[in-house]
C-alpha positions as CSV (number, residue, x, y, z in Angstrom):
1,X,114.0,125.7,64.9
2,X,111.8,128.5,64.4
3,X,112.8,132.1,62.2
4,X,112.4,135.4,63.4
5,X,111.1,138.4,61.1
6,X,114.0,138.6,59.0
7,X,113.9,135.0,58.0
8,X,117.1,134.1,60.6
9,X,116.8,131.1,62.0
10,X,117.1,131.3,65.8
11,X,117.8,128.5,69.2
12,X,114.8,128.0,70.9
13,X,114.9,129.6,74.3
14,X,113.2,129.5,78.3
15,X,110.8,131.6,79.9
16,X,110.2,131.8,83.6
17,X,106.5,132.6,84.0
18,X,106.7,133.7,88.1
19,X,108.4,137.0,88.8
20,X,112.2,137.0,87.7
21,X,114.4,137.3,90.6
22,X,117.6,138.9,91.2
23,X,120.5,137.1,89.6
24,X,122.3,137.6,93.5
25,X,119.0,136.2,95.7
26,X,119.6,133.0,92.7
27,X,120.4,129.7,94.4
28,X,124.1,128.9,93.2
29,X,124.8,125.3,91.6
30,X,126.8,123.2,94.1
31,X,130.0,122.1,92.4
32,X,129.9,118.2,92.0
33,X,132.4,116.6,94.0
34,X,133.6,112.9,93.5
35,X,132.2,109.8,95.4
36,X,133.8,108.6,99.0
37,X,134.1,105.6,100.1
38,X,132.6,105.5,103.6
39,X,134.4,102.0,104.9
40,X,136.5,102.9,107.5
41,X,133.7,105.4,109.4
42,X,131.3,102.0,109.4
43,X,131.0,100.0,112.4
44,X,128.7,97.1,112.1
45,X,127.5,95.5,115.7
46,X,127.6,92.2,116.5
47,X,124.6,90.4,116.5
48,X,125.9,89.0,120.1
49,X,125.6,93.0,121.4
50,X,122.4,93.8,118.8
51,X,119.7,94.6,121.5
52,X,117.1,94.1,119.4
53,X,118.2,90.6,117.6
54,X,116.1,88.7,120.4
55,X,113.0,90.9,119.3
56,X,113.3,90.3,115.8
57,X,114.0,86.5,116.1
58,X,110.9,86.7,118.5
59,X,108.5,88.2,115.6
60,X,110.5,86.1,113.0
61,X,109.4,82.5,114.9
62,X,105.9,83.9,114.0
63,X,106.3,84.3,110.5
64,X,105.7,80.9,109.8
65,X,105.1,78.5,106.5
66,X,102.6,78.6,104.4
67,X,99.4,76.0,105.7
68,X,98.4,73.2,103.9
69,X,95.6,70.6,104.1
70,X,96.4,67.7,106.2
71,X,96.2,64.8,103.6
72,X,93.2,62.5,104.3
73,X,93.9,58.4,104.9
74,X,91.9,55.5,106.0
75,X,92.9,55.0,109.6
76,X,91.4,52.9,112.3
77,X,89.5,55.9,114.4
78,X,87.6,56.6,111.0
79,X,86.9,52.7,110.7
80,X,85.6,52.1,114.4
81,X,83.8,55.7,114.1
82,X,82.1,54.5,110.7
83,X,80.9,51.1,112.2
84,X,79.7,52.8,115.6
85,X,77.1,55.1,113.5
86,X,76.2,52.2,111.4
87,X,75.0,50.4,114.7
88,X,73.6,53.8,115.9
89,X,71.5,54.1,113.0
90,X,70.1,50.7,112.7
91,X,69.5,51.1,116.9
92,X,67.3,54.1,116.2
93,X,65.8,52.3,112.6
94,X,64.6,50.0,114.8
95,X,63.4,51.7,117.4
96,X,61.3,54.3,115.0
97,X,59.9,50.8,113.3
98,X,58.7,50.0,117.0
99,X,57.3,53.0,117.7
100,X,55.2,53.1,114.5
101,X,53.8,49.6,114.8
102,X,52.6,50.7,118.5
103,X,51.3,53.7,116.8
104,X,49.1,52.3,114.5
105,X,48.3,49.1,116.5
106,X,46.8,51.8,119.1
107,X,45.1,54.1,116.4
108,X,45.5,54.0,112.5
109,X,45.4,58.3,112.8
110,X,48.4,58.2,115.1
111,X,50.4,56.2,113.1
112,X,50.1,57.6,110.1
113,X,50.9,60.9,112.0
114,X,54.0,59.7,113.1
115,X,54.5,57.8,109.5
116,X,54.2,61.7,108.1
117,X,56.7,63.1,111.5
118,X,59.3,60.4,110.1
119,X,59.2,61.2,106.3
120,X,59.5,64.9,107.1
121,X,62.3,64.5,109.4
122,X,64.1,62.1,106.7
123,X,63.6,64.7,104.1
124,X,65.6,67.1,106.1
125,X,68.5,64.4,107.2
126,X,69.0,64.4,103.7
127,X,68.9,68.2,102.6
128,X,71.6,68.5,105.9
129,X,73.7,65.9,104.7
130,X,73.7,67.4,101.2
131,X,74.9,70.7,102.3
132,X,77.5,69.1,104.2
133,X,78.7,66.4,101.3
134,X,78.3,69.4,99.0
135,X,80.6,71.8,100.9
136,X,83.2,69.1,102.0
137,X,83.2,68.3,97.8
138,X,83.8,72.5,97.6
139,X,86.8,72.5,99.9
140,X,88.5,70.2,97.7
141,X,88.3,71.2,94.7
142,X,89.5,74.5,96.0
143,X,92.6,72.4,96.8
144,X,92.6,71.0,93.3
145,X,92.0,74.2,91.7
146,X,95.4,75.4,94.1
147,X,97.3,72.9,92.9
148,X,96.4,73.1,89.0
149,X,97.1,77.2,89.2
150,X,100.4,75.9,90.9
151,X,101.1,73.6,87.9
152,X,100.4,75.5,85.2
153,X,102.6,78.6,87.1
154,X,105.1,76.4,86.0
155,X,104.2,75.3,82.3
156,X,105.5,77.7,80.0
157,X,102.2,77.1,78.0
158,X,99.5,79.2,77.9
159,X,96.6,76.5,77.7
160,X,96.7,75.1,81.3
161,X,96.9,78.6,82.1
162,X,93.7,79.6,81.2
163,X,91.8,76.2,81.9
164,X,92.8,77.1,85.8
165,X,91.5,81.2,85.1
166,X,88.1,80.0,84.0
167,X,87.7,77.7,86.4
168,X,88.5,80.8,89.1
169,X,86.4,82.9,87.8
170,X,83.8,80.8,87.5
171,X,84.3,80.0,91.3
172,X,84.1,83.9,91.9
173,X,82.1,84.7,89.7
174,X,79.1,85.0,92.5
175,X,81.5,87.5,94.1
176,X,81.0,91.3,93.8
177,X,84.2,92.6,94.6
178,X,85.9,90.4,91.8
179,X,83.4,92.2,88.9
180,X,85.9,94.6,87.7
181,X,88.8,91.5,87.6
182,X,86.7,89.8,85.8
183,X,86.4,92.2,83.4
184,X,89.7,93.0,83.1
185,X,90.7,89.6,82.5
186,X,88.0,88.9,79.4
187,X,89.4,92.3,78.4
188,X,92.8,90.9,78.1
189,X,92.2,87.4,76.3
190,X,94.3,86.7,73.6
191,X,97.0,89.2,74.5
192,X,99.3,86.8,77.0
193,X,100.6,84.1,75.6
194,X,102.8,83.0,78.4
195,X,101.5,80.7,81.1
196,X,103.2,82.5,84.5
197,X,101.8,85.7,83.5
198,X,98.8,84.4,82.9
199,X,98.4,83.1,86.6
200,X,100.2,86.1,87.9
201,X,97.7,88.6,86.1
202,X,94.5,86.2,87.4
203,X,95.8,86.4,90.9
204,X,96.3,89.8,90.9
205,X,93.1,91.1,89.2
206,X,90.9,88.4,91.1
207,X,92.4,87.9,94.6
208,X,93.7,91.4,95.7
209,X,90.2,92.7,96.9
210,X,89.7,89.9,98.5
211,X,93.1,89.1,99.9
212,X,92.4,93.3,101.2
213,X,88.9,92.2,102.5
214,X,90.7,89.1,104.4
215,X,93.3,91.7,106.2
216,X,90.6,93.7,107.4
217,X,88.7,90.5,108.8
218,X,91.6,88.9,110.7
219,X,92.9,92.5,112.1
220,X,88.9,93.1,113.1
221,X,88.9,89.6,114.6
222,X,92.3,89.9,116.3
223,X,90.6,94.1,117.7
224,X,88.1,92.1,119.5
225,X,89.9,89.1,120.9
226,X,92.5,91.6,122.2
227,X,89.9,94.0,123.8
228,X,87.8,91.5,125.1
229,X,90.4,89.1,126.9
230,X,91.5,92.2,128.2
231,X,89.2,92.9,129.9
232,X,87.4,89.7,130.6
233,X,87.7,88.3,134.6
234,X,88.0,84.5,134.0
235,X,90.8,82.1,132.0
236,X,87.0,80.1,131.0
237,X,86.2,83.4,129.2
238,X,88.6,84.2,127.4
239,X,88.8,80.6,125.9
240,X,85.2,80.0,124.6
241,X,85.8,83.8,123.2
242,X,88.9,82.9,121.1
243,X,86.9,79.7,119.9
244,X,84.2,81.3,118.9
245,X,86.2,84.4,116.9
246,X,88.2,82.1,115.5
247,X,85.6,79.8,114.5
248,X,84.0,82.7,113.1
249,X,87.2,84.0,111.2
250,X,87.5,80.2,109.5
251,X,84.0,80.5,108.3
252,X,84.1,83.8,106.6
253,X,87.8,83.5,105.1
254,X,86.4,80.5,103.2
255,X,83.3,82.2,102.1
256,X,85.3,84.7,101.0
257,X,87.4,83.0,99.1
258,X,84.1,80.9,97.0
259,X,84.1,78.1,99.8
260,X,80.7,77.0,101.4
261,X,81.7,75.0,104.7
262,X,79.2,73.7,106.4
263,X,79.6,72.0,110.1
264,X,81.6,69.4,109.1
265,X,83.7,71.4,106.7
266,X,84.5,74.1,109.5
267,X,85.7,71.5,111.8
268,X,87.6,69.7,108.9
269,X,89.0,73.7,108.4
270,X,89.8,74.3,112.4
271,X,91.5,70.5,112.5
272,X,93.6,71.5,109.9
273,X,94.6,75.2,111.5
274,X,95.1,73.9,114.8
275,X,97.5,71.2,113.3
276,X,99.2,73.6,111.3
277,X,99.8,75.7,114.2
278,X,101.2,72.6,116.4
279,X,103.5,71.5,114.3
280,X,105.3,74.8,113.8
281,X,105.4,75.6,117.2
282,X,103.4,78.9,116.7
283,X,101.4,78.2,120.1
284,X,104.6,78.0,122.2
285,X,105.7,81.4,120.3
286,X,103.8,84.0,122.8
287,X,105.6,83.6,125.8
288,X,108.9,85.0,123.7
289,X,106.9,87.7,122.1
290,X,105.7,89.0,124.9
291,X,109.2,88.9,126.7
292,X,111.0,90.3,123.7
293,X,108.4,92.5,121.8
294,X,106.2,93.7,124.7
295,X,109.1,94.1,127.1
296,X,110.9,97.0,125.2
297,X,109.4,99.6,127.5
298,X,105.7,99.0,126.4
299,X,105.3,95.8,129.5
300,X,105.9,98.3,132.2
301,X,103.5,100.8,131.3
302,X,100.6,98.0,130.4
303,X,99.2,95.8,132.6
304,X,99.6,92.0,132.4
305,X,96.1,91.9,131.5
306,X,96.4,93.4,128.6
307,X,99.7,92.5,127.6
308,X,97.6,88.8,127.6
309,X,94.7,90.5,125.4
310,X,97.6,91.3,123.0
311,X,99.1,88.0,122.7
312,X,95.7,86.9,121.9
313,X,95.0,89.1,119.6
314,X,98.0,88.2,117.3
315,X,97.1,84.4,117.9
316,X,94.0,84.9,116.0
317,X,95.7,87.0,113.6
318,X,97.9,83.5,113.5
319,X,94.7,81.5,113.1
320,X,93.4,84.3,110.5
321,X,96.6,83.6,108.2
322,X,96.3,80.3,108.5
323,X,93.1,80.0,107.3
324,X,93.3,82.2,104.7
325,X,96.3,80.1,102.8
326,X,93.7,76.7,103.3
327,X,91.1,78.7,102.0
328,X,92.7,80.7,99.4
329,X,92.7,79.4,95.7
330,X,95.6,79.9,94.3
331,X,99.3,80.4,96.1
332,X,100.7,83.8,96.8
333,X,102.6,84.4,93.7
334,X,102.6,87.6,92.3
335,X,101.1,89.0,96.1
336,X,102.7,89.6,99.1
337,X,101.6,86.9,101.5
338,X,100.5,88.9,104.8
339,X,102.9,88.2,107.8
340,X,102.4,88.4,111.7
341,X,104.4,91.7,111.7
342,X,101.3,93.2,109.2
343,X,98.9,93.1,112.2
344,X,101.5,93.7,115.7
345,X,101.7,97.9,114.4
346,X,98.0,97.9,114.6
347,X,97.3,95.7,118.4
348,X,100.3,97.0,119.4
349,X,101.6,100.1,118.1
350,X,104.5,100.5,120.7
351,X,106.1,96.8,119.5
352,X,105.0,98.2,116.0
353,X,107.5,101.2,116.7
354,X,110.2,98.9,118.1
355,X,110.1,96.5,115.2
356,X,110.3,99.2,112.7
357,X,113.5,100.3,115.2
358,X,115.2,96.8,115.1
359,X,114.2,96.6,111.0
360,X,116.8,100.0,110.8
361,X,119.5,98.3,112.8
């Protein structure tokens, strides 16, 4: 309360600052009225008569479980596979000992030439199988590291908690678009006690640029598998394209996530895609979505071709997802795991329009 000149204490008051207006050109207040109920005007539809319940179960078949490693056992394949290379190797051991003895039997230069060829060539068996062991050894511990983030998520301690965030951001720490998460987080030490809010504030800080970057590398991948299958005059084509994309996709997902894959790790990483894929039935899923989704008025007008470069394009978007829950380090938690539905607006944006219409159904 403030007082006026003559020490009166007066209400305190508002002041338009615009130009004042007529009191008749006002707006008038609407008088409240009380709530309706709105039951007997409602008519829900049957999901029998819904015209779009096939589309959505068609999109829905796509939005499939998250991947996990296949788990690794000692079958007979891997035995008679093991004992074939050991026979291989001694076959060419033995045949490289041969060689050198002629060598140096014929001339002491040459063999010691060839002596040189063979130590080289060794050297650089052994850097190659490094890199491989070494990236194979990175893959799983990125599993490990998934599953103690999952563990302590559900320890109400704090201490686990934070044994899984350093070892994160260690694995990112090479990583320039996790700098300011990392900073964020040795900002906020000490302040969190609880475990799950510890995990949920690591994942969020550390993994959402990348989890962004991963978007925009399966929707690029899934542009140009669509485009080019599209166009593209042979079956032969468009299959060693989609290998080679998706390939491509695996590869950068898991060096984007702090993985290292070398040959044998991308092939260990496709196996375990592929299998994924099989055993949800996410393969067999196009021939519905492009019946259902595509057929709603956006088949007629495009040609089968491309209707094909489509479907192909949200298989690798499949693939894409896929690989980024293998690949990923911790579970989707406190993030929204990406869905098929995320990238069929952007390959497709008539189906994108027609899910939103069956969504508002």
């Amino acid at each position: 309360m403030s007082d006026d000149s003559n020490g009166r204490s007066r209400r305190p008051g508002a002041f338009s600052v615009g130009e004042d207006k007529p009191a008749e050109a006002r707006p008038q207040l609407r008088a409240r009225r009380a709530p309706a109920s709105f039951d007997d005007n409602v008519v829900l539809t049957p999901d029998a008569e819904d015209p779009f319940r096939e589309t959505t179960l068609a999109v829905e078949a796509l939005a499939l479980p998250e991947a996990s490693p296949r788990k690794r056992r000692l079958s007979v394949g891997k035995i008679a596979t093991g004992a074939l290379g050991i026979i291989l190797s001694l076959a060419a051991g033995l045949w490289v000992d041969r060689l050198l003895r002629d060598l140096f039997a014929r001339a002491d230069w040459l063999g010691y030439a060839a002596l040189a060829v063979v130590a080289i060539g060794l050297l650089a068996l052994l850097i190659v199988v490094g890199r491989e062991f070494s990236g194979l050894m990175q893959l799983t511990a990125i599993q490990k590291l998934k599953a103690e983030t999952e563990a302590a998520a559900a320890s109400a301690s704090a201490k686990p908690a934070r044994a899984a965030q350093a070892k994160l951001v260690h694995l990112l720490a090479s990583n320039p678009r996790t700098a300011r998460g990392r900073t964020r987080l040795k900002e906020s030490e000490g302040e969190i006690i609880d475990g799950p809010h510890v995990i949920e504030l690591t994942e969020r800080e550390l993994l959402s640029p990348l989890d962004r970057e991963a978007r925009r590398l399966i929707l690029a991948a899934s542009k140009r598998v669509s485009i080019v299958t599209a166009v593209s005059p042979r079956a032969l084509v468009d299959l060693g394209y989609v290998l080679y994309e998706s390939a491509r996709l695996i590869r950068a997902m898991a060096e984007l996530y702090g993985g290292r894959p070398g040959t044998l790790g991308l092939l260990r990483l496709m196996r375990d895609v592929i299998a994924h894929l099989a055993v949800t039935g996410s393969i067999a899923a196009g021939d519905s979505l492009i019946q259902q989704v595509l057929g709603h008025g956006l088949a007629s007008k495009l040609s089968a071709r491309l209707g094909e470069g489509v479907i192909n394009g949200l298989m690798t978007a499949r693939i894409g997802i896929a690989a980024m829950d293998l690949c990923r380090p911790m579970p989707f938690r406190a993030l929204k795991r990406p869905g098929i539905g995320d990238f069929l607006a952007d390959l497709s944006p008539g189906a994108g329009r027609v899910i939103g219409e069956s969504g508002e159904k």
